[in-house]
N, C-alpha and C positions, 0 to 999 in steps of 0.2 A: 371501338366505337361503332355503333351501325346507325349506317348512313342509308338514306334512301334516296334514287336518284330517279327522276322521271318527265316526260313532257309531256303536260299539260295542255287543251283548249281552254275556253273562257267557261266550258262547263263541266271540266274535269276532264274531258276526252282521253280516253290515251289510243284506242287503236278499234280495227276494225278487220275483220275476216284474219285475225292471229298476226297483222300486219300494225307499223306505226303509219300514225294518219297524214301526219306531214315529215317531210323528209330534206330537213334541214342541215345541211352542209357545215353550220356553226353549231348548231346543234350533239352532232356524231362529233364534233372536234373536241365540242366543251365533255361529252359524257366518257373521251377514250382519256382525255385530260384527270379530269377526277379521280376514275377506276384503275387506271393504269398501273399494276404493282400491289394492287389490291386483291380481297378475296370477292366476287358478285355469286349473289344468291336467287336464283330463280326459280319458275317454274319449269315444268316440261315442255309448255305449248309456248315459252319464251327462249328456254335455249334451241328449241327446232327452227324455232324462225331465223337464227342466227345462220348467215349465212357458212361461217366455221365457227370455231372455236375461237374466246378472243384472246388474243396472244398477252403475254407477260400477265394475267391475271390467273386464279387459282376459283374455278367454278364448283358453285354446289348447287345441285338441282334436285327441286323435289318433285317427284315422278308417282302420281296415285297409282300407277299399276305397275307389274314387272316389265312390261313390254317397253321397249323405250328403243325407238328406230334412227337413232344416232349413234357412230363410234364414238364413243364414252371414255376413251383410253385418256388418265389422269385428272378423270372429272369425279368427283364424289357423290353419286347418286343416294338419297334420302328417300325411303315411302312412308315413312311416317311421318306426322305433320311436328307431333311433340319433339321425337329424334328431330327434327329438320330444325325447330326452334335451339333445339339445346345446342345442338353445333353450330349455328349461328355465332348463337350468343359464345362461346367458347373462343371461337376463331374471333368474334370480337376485342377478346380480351387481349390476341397478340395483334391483332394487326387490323388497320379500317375494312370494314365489311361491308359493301354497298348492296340493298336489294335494289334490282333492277326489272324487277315485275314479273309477271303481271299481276293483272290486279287481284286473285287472290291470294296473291305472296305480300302484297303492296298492303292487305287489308290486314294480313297474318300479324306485320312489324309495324303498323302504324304507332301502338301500343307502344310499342320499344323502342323506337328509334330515338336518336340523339339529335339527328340533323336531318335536313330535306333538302335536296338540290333539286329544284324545280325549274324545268325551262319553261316561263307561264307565258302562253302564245296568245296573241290576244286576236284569235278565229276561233269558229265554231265549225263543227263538222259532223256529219251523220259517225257512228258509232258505237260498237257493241261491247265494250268495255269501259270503265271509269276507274276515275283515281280514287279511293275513299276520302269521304268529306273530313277534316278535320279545321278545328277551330285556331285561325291566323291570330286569335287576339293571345295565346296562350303562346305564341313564338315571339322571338325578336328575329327581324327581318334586314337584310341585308339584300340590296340589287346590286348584285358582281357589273353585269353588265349589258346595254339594251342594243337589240340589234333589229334588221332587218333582211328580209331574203325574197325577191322575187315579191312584194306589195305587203308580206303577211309581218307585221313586229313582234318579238318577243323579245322575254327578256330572261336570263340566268338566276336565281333569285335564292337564297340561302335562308333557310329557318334553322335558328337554333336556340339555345336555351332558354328548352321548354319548361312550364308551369306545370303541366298538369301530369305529371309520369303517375302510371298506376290507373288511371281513371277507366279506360275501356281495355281490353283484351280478347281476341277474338280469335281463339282455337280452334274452334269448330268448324 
């Protein structure tokens, strides 16, 4: 199943200067909760941000050039976008595969995914990245659970069984 996993502002925010915009303590609890045992799928400019590698998960990153300024040791680096789709989808087929961004990995699987784990923060925030728009009325929705941290509320938020599979796809 691939699952996509992400936090969200009230305008889609997800991050700024290759950084996340807010840095929520339930947050990182709820996303190591999810993936943990899992395979995560990223981009280049998302697993450099990491500050290592994240433990008990099996990473695939897609890297648009050869150069890539991380020890890599038991990570499966991908440079092509179609390669990077198909093993995806492959590793989906044994075990939950969460993409965890950015946003144009987020926009690569919008298309594919089965589920959405969105932490939806109700701020807004200057920022140079966003989540792709997709249509709420085509999911069934589930709020896990509502929190608060330091004035800012969100909430854990589950989209799944989606209506419209097939409808956009975006390779390019």
């Amino acid at each position: 199943m691939i699952k996509i996993i992400a936090a969200i502002g009230k305008n889609r925010e997800l991050g700024k200067n290759n950084d996340l915009i807010w840095h929520l303590p339930g947050d990182l609890k709820f996303f190591k909760e999810q993936t943990l045992g899992s395979v995560v799928a990223m981009g280049k400019n998302t697993f450099n941000s990491l500050p290592k590698k994240l433990p008990d998960r099996k990473h695939i990153v897609l890297a648009d050039d050869d150069i890539f300024n991380k020890d890599v040791e038991d990570v499966i680096v991908m440079h092509d976008k179609l390669e990077f789709i198909k093993l995806c989808n492959l590793e989906a087929e044994k075990a939950d595969i969460f993409i965890i961004g950015g946003a144009s990995i987020y926009n690569m699987f919008i298309g594919l995914a089965d589920e959405l784990y969105l932490t939806e923060i109700e701020a807004e925030a200057p920022a140079d990245v966003y989540f792709p728009e997709f249509d709420k009325n085509n999911w069934k929705k589930e709020v896990l659970s509502s929190h608060e941290y330091d004035g800012i509320k969100y909430s854990h938020v589950k989209y799944y069984d989606r209506t419209d599979y097939g409808s956009y796809f975006d390779l390019g």
